[in-house]
C-alpha positions as CSV (number, residue, x, y, z in Angstrom):
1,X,38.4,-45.2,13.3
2,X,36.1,-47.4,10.9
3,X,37.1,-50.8,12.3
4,X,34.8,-54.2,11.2
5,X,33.2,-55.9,14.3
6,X,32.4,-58.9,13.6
7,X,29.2,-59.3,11.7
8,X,25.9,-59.4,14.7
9,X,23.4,-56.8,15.3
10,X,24.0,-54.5,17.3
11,X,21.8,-53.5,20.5
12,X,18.9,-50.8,20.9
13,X,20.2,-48.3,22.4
14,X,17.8,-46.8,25.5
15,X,15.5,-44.8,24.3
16,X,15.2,-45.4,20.6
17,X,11.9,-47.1,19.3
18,X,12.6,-50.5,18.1
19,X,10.4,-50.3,15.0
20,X,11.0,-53.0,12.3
21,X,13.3,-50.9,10.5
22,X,15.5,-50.1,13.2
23,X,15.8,-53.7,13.8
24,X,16.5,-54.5,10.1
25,X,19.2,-51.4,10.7
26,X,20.8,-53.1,13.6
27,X,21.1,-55.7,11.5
28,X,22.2,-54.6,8.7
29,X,25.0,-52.4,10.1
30,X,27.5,-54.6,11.3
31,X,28.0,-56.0,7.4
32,X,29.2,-52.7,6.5
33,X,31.5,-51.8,3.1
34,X,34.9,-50.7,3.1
35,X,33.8,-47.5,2.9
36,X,31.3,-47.4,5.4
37,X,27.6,-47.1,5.2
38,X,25.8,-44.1,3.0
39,X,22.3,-42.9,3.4
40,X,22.0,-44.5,-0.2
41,X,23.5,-47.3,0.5
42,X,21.5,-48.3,3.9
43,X,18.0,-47.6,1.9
44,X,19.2,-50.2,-0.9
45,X,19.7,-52.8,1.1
46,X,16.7,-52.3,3.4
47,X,14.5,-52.1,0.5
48,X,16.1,-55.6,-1.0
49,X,15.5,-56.9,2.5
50,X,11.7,-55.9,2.1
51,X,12.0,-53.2,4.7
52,X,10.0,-50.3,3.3
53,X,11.5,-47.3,4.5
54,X,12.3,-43.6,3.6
55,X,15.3,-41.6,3.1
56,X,14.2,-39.3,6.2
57,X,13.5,-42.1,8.2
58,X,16.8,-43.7,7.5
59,X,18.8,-40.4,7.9
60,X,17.1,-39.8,11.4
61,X,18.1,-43.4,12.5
62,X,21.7,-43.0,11.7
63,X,21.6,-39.7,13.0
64,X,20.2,-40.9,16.5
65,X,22.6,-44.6,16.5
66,X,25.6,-41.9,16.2
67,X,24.3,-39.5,18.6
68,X,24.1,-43.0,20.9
69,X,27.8,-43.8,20.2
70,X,26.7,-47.1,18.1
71,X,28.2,-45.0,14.7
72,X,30.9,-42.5,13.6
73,X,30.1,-40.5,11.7
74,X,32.3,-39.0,8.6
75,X,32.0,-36.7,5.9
76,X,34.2,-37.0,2.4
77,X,35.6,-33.9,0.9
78,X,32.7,-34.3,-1.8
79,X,30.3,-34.0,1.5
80,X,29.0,-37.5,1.5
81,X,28.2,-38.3,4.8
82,X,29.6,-42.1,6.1
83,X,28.4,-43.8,9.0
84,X,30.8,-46.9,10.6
85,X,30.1,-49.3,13.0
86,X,31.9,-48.0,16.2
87,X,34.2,-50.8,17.6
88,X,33.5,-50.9,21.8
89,X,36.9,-52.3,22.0
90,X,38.9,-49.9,20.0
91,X,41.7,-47.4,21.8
92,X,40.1,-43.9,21.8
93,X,42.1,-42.8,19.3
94,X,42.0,-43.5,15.9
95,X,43.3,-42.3,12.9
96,X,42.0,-43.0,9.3
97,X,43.0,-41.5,5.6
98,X,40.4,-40.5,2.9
99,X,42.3,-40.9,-0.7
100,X,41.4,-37.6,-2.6
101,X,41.6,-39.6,-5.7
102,X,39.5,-42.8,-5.0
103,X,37.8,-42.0,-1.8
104,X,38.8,-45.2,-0.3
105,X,38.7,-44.9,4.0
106,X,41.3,-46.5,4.9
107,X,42.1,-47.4,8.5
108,X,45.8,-46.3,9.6
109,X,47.1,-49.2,12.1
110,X,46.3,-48.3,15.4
111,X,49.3,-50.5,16.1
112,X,52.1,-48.6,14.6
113,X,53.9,-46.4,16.9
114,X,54.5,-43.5,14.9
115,X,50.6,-42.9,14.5
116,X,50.3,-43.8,18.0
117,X,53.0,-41.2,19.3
118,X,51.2,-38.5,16.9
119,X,47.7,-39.1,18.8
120,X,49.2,-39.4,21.9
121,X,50.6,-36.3,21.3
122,X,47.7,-34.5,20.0
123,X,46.0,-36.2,23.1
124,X,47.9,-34.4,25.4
125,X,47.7,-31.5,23.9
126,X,44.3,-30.9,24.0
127,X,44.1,-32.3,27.9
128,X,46.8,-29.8,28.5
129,X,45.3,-26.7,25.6
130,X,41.9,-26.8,26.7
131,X,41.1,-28.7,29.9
132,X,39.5,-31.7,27.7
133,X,38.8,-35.0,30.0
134,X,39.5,-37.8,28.4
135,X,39.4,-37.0,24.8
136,X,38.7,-39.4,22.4
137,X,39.8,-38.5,18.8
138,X,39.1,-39.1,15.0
139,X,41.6,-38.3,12.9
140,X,40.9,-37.4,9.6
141,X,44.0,-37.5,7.0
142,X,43.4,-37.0,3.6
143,X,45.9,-37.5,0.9
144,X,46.4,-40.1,-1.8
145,X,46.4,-43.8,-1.0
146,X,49.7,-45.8,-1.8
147,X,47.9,-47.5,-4.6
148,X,46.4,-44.1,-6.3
149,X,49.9,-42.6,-5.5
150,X,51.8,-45.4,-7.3
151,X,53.7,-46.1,-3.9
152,X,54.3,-49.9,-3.1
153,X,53.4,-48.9,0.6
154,X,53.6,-45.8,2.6
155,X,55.1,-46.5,5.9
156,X,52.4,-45.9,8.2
157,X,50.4,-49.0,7.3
């Protein structure tokens, strides 16, 4: 899921007004925290760009750049909303844990066969459950992180 493409600004997508905070959005995007981007957190650094905007205005902006496919949208377990930059060249499937303790998104490695054989799995499933075209899926595990855990390094990393 929440992968870091490299830091540009991302395109308009059709349709949207290109106002000057979207643009400073575009932007700013792409430089997104580990944890992704927050309502919060995207007003902040807007407003210490000199970008006067608006909680609304900010909300309906991430709303419509995930609607577009631009942002993925996540919520925590304590119903924060997270937005991160969608990758265009990631598999579509991907997998990422929420600690319960620190609420660190972590990315599981798209590489590792296990997690690949479990969404290739769930994949099929669904194709096979429910008639589902091409699926693309967003695993959300939550759990402790190795570090919160006290584990040197669970084995799915």
């Amino acid at each position: 899921m929440p992968t870091h493409p490299t830091p540009t600004a991302l395109t308009l997508p059709a349709g949207m007004r290109a106002t000057r905070a979207v643009q400073a959005l575009l932007s700013l995007l792409p430089k997104q925290p580990q944890a992704g981007w927050t309502e919060p957190l995207v007003e902040a650094a807007l407003h210490e760009q000199g970008v006067p905007v608006n909680r609304v205005t900010v909300y309906r902006a991430l709303d419509r750049l995930a609607h577009a496919g631009l942002l993925q949208r996540t919520v925590n377990a304590q119903r924060i909303t997270h937005y991160f930059v969608v990758d265009a060249t990631a598999p579509t499937a991907s997998a990422h844990l929420e600690c319960t303790a620190c609420h660190q998104h972590i990315t599981l490695d798209p590489g590792a066969a296990a997690v690949q054989a479990a969404l290739h799995a769930l994949r099929e499933a669904l194709v096979q459950s429910t008639g589902v075209h091409k699926p693309m899926l967003d695993v959300a595990v939550q759990g402790e992180c190795a570090q919160c855990a006290g584990d040197a390094k669970p084995p799915f990393f």
